[in-house]
SEFIZA-3560 file (N, C-alpha, C; in Angstrom, 3 decimals):
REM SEFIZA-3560
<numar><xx>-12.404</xx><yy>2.827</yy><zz>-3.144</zz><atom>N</atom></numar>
<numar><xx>-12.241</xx><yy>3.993</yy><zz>-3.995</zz><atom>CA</atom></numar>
<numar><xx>-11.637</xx><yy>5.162</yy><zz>-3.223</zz><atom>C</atom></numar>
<numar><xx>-12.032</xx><yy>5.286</yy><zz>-1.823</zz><atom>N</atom></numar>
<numar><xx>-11.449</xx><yy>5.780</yy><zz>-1.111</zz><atom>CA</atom></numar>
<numar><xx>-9.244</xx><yy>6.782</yy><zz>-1.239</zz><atom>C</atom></numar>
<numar><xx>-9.261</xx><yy>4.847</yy><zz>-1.111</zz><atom>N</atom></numar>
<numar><xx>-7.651</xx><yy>5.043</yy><zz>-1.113</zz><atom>CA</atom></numar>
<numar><xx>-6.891</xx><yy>5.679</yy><zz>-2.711</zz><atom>C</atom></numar>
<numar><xx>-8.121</xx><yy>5.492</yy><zz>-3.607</zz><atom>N</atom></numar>
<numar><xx>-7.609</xx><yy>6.207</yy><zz>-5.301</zz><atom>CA</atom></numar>
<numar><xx>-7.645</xx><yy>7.080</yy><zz>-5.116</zz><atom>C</atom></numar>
<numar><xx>-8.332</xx><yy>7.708</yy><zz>-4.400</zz><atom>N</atom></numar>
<numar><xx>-9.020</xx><yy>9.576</yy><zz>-4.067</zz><atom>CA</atom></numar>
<numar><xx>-7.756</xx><yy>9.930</yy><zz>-2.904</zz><atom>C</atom></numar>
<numar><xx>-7.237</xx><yy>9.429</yy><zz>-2.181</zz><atom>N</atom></numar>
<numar><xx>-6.180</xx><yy>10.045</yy><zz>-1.232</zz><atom>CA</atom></numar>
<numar><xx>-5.090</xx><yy>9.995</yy><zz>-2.073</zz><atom>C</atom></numar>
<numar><xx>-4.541</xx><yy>8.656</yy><zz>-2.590</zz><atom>N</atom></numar>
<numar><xx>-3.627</xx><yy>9.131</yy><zz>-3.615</zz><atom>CA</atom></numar>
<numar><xx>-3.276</xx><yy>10.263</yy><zz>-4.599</zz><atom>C</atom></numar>
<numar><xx>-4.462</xx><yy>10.650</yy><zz>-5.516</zz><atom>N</atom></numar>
<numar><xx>-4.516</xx><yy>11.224</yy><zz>-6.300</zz><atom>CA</atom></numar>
<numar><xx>-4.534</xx><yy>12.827</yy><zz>-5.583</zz><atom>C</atom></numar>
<numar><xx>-5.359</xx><yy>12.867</yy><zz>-4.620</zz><atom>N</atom></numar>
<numar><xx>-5.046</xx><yy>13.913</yy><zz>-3.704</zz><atom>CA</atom></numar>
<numar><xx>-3.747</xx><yy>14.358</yy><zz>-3.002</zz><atom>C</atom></numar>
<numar><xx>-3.651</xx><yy>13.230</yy><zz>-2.995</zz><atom>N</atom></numar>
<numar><xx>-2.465</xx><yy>14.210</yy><zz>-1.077</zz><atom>CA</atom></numar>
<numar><xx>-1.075</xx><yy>13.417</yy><zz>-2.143</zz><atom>C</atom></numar>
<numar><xx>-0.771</xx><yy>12.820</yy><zz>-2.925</zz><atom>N</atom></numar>
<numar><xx>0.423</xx><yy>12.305</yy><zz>-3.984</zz><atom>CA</atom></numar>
<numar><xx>0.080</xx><yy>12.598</yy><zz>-5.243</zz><atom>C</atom></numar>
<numar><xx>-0.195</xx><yy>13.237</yy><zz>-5.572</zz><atom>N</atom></numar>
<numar><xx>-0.504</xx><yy>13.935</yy><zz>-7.055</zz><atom>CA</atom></numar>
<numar><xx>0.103</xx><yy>12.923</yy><zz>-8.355</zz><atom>C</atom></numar>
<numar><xx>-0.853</xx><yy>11.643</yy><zz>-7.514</zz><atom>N</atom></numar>
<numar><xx>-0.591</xx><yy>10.288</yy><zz>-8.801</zz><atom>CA</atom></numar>
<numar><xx>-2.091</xx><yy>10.241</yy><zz>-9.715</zz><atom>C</atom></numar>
<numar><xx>-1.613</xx><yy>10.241</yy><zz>-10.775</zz><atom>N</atom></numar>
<numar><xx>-2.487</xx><yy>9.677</yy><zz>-12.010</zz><atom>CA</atom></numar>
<numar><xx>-3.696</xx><yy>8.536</yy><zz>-11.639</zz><atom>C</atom></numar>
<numar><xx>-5.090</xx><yy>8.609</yy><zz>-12.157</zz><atom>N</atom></numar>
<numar><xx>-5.464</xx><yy>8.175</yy><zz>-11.484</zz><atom>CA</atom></numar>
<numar><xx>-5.007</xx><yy>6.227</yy><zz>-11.843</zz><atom>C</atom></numar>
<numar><xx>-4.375</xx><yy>6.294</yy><zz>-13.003</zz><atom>N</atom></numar>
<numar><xx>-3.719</xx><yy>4.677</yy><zz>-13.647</zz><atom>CA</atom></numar>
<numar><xx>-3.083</xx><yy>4.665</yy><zz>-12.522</zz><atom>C</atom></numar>
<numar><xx>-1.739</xx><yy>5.049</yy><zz>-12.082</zz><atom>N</atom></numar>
<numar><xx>-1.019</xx><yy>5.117</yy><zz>-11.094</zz><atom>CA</atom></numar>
<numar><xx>-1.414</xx><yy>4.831</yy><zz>-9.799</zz><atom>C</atom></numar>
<numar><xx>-2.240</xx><yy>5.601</yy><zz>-9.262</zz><atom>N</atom></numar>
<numar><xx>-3.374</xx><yy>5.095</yy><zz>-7.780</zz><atom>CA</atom></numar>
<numar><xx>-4.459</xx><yy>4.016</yy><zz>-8.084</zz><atom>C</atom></numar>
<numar><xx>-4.479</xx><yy>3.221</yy><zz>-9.128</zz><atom>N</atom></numar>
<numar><xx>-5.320</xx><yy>2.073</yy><zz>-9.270</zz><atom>CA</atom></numar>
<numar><xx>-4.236</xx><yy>1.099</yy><zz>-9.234</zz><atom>C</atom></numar>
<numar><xx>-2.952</xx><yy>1.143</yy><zz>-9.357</zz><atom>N</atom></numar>
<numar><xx>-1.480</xx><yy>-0.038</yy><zz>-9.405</zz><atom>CA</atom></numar>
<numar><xx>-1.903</xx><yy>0.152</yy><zz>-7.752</zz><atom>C</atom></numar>
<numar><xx>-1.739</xx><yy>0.808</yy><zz>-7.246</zz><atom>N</atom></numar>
<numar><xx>-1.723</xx><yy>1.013</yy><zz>-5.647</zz><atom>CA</atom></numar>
<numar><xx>-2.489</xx><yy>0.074</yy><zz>-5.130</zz><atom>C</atom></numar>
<numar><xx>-3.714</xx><yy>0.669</yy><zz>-5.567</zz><atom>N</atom></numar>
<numar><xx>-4.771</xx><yy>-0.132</yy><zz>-5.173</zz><atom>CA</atom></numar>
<numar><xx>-4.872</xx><yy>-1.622</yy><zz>-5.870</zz><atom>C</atom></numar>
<numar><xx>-4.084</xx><yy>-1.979</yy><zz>-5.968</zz><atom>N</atom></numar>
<numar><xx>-4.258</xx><yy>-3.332</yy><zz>-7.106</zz><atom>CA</atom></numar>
<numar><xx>-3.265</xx><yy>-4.352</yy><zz>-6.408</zz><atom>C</atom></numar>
<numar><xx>-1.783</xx><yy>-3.448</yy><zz>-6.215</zz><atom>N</atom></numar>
<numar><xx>-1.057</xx><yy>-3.653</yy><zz>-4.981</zz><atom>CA</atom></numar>
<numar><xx>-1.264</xx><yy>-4.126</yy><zz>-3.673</zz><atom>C</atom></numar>
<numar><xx>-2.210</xx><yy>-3.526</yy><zz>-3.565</zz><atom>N</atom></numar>
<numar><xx>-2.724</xx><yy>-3.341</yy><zz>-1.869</zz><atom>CA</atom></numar>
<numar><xx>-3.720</xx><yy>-4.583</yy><zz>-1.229</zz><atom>C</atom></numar>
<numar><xx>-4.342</xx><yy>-5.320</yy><zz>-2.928</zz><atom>N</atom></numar>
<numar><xx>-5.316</xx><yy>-6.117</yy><zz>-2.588</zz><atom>CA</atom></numar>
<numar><xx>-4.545</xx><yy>-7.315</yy><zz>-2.871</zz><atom>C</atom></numar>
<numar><xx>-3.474</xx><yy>-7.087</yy><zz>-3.686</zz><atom>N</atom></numar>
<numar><xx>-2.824</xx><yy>-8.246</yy><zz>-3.723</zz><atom>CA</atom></numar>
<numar><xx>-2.352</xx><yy>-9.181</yy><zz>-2.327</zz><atom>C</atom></numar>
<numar><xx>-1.804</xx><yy>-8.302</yy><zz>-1.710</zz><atom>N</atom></numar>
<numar><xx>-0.577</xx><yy>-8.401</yy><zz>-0.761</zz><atom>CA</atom></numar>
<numar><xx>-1.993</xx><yy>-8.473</yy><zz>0.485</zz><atom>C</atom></numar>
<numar><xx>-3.121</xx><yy>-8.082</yy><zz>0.415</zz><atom>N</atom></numar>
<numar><xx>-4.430</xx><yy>-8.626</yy><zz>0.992</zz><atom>CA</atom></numar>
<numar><xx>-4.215</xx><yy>-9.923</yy><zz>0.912</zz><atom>C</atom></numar>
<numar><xx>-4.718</xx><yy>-10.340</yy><zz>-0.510</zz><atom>N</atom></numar>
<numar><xx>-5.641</xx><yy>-12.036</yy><zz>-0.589</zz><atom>CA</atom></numar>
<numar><xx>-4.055</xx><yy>-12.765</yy><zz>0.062</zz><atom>C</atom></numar>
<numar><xx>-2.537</xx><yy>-12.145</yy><zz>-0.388</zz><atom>N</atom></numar>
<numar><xx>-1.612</xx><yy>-13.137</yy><zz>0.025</zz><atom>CA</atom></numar>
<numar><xx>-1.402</xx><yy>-13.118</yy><zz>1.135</zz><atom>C</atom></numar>
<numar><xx>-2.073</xx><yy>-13.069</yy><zz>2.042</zz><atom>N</atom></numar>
<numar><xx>-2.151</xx><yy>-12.607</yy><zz>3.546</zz><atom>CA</atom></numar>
<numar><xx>-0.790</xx><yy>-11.886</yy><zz>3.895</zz><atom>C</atom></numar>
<numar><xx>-0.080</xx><yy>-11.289</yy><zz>3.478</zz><atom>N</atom></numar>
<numar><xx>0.773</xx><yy>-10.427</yy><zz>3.787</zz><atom>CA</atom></numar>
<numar><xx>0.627</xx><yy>-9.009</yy><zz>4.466</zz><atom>C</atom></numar>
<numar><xx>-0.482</xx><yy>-8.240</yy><zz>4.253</zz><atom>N</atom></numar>
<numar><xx>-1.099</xx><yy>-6.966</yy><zz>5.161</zz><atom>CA</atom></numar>
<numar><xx>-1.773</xx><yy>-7.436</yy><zz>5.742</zz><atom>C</atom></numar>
<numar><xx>-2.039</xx><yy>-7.310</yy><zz>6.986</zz><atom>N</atom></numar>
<numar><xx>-3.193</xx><yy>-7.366</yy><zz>7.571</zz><atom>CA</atom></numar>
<numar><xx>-3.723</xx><yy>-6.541</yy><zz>8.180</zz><atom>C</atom></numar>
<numar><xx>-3.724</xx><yy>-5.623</yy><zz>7.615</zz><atom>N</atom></numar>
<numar><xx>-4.447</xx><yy>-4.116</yy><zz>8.056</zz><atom>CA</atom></numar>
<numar><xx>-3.779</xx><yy>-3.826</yy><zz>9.174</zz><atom>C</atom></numar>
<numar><xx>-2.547</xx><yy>-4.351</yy><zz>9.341</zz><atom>N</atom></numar>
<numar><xx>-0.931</xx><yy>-3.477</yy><zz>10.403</zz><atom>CA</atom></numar>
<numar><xx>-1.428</xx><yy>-2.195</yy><zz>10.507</zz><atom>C</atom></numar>
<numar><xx>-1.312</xx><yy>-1.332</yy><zz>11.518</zz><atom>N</atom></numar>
<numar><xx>-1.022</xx><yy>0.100</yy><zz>11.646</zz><atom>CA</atom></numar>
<numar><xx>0.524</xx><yy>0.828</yy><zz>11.763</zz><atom>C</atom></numar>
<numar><xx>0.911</xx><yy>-0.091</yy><zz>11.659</zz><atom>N</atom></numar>
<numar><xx>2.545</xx><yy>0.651</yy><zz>11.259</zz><atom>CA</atom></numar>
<numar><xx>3.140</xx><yy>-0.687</yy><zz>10.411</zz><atom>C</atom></numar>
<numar><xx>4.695</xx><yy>-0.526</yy><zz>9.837</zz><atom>N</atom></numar>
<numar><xx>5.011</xx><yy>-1.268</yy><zz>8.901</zz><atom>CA</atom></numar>
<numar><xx>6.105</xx><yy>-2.472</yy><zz>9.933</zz><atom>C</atom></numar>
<numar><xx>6.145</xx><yy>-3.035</yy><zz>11.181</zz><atom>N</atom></numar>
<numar><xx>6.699</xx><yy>-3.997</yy><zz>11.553</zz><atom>CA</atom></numar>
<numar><xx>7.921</xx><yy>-4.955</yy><zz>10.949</zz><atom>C</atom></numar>
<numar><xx>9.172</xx><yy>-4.950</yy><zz>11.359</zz><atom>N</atom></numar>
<numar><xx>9.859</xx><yy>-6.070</yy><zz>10.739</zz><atom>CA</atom></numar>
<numar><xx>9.476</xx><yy>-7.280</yy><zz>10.161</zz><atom>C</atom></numar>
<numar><xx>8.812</xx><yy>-7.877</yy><zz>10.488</zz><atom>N</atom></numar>
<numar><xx>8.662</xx><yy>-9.002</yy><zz>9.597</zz><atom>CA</atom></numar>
<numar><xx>7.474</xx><yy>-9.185</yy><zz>8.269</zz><atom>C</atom></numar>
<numar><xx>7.325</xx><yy>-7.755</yy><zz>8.829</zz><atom>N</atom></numar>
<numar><xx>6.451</xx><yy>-7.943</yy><zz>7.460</zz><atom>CA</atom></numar>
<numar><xx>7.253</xx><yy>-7.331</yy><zz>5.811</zz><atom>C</atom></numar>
<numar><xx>8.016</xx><yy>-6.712</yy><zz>6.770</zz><atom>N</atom></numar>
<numar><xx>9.531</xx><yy>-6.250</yy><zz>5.401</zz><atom>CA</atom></numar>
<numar><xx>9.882</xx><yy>-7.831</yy><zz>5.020</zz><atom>C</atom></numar>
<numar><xx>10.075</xx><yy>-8.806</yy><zz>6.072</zz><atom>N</atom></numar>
<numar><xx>10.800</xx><yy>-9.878</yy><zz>5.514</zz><atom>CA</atom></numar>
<numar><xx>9.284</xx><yy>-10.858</yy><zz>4.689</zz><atom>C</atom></numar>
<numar><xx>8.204</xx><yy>-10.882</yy><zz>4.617</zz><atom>N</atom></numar>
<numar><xx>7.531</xx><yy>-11.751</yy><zz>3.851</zz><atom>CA</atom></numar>
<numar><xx>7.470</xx><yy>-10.495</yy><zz>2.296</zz><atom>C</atom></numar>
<numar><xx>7.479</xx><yy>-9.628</yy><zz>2.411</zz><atom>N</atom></numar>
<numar><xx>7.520</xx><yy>-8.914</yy><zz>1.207</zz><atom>CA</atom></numar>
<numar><xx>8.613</xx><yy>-9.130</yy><zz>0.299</zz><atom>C</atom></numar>
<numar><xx>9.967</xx><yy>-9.900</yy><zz>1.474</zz><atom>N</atom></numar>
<numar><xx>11.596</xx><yy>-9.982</yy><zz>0.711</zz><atom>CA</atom></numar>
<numar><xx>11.224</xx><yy>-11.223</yy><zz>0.359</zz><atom>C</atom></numar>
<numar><xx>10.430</xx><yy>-12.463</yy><zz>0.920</zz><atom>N</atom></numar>
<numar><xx>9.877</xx><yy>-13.550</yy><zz>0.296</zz><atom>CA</atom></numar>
<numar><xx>9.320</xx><yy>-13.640</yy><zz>-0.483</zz><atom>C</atom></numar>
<numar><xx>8.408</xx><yy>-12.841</yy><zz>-0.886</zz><atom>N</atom></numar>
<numar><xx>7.030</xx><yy>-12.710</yy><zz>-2.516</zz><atom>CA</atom></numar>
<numar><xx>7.447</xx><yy>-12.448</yy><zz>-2.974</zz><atom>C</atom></numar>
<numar><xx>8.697</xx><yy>-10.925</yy><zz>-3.327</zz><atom>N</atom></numar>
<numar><xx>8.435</xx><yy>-10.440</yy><zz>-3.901</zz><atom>CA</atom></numar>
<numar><xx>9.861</xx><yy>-10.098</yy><zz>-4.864</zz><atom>C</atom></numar>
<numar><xx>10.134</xx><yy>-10.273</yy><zz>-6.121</zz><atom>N</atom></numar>
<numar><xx>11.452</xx><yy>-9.886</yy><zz>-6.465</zz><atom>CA</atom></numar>
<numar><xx>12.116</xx><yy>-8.527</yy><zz>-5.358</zz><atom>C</atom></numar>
<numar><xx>13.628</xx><yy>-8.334</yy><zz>-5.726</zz><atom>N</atom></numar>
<numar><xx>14.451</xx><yy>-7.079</yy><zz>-5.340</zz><atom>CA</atom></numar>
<numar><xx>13.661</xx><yy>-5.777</yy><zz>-5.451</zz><atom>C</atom></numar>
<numar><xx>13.755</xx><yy>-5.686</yy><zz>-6.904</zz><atom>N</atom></numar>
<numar><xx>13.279</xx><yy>-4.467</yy><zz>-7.233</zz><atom>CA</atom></numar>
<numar><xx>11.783</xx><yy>-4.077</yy><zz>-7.294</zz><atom>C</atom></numar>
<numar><xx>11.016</xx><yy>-4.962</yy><zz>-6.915</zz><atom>N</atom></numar>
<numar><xx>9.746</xx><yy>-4.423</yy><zz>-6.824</zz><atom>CA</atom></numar>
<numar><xx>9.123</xx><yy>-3.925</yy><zz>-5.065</zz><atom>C</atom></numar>
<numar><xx>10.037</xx><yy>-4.814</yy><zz>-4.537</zz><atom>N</atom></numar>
<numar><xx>9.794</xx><yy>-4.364</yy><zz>-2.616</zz><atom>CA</atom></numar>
<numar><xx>9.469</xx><yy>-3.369</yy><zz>-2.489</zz><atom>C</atom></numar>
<numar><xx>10.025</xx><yy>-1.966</yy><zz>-2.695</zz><atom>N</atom></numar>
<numar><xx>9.858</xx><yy>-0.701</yy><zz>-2.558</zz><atom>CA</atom></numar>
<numar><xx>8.841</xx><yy>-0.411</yy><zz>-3.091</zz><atom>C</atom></numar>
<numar><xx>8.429</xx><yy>-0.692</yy><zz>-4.053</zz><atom>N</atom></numar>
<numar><xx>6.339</xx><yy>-0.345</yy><zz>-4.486</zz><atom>CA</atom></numar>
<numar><xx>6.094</xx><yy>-0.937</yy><zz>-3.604</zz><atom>C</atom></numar>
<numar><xx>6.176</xx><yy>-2.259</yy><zz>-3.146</zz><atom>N</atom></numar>
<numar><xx>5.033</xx><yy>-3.049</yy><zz>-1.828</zz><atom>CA</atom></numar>
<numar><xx>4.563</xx><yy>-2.546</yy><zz>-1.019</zz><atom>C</atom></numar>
<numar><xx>6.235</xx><yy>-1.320</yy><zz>-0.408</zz><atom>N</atom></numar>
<numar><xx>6.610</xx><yy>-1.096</yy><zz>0.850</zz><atom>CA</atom></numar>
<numar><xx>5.727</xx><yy>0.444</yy><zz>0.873</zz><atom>C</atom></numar>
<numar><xx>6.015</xx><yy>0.933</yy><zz>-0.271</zz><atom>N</atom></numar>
<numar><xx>5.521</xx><yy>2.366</yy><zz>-0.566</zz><atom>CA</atom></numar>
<numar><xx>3.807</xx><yy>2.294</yy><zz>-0.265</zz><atom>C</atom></numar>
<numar><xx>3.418</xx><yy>1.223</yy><zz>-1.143</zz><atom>N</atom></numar>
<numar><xx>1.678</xx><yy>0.745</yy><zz>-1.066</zz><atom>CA</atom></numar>
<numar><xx>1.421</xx><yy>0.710</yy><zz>0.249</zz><atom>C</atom></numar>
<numar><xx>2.110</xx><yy>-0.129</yy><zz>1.229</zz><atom>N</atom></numar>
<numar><xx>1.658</xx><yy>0.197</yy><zz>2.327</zz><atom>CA</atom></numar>
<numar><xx>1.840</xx><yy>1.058</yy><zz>3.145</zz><atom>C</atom></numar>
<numar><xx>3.282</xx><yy>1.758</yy><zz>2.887</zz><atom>N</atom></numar>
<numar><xx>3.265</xx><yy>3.014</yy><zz>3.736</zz><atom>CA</atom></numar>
<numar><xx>2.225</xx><yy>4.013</yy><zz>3.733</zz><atom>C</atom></numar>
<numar><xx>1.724</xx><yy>4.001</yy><zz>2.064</zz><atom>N</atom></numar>
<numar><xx>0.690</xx><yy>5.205</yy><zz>1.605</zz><atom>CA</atom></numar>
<numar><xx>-0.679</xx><yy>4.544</yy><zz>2.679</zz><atom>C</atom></numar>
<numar><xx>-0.981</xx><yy>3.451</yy><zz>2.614</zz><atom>N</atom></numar>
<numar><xx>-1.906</xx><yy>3.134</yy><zz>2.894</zz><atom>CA</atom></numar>
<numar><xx>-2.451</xx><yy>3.292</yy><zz>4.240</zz><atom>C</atom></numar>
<numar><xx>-1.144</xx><yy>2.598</yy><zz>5.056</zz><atom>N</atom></numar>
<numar><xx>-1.358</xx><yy>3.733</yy><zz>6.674</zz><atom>CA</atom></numar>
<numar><xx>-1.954</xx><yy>4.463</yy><zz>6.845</zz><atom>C</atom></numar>
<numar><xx>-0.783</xx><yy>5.587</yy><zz>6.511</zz><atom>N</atom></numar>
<numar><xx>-0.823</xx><yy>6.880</yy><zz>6.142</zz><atom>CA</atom></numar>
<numar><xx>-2.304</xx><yy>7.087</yy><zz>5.750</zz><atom>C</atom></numar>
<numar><xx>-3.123</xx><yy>6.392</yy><zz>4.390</zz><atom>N</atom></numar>
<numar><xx>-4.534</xx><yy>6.853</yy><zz>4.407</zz><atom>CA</atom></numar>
<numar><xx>-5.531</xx><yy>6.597</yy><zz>5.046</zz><atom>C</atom></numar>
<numar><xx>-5.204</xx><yy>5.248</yy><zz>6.152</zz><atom>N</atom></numar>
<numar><xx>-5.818</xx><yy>4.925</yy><zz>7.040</zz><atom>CA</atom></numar>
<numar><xx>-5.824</xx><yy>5.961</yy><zz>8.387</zz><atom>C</atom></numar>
<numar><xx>-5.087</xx><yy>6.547</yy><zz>8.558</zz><atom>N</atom></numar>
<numar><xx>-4.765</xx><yy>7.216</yy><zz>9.926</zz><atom>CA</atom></numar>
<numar><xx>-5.863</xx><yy>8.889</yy><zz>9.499</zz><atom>C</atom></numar>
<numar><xx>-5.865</xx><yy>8.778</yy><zz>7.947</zz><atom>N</atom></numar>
<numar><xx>-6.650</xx><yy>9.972</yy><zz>7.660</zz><atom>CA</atom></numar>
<numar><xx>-7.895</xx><yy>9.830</yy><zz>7.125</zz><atom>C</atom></numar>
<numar><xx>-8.536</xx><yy>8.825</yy><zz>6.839</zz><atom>N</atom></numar>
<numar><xx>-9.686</xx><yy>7.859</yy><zz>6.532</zz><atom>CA</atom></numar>
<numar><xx>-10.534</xx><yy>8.978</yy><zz>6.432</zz><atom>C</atom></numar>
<numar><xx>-10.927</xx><yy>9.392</yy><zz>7.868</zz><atom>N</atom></numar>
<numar><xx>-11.567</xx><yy>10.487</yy><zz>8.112</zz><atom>CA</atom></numar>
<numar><xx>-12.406</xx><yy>11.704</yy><zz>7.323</zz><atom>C</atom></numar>
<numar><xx>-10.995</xx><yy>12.028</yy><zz>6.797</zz><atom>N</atom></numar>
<numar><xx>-11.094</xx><yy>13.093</yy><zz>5.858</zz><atom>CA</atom></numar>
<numar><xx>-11.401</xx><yy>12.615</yy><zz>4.308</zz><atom>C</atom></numar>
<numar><xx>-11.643</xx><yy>11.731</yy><zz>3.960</zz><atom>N</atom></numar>
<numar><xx>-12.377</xx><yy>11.274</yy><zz>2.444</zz><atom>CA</atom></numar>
<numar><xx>-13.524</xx><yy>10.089</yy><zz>2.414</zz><atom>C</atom></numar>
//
């Protein structure tokens, strides 16, 4: 719940909007594709170009950038 509350905070997303995130985030979990990386590494751009159609990469990529990003600030929520 955490990561809905940084979204909605620090990206002034809806909270529907920061639950895709989070829905995102667990996906690309169970498909072992994140593995709780602390930065976003080349090859993990290329298993995202494997799962995932063209046009959806950039949500993947965004989900995890945000997610870093809320990891590095954990802290604070």
């Amino acid at each position: 719940m955490k990561f809905i509350e940084f979204l909605i905070k620090e990206y002034h997303l809806g909270e529907e909007s920061a639950k895709q995130y989070q829905h995102r985030l667990n996906g690309l979990i169970e498909r072992g594709i994140y593995k709780g990386q602390t930065s976003f590494p080349r090859d993990l751009f290329a298993n995202l170009e494997r799962e995932y159609k063209p046009n959806s990469i950039k949500n993947y990529k965004l989900t995890i950038e945000r997610y870093i990003a809320f990891k590095q600030r954990e802290s604070e929520y």
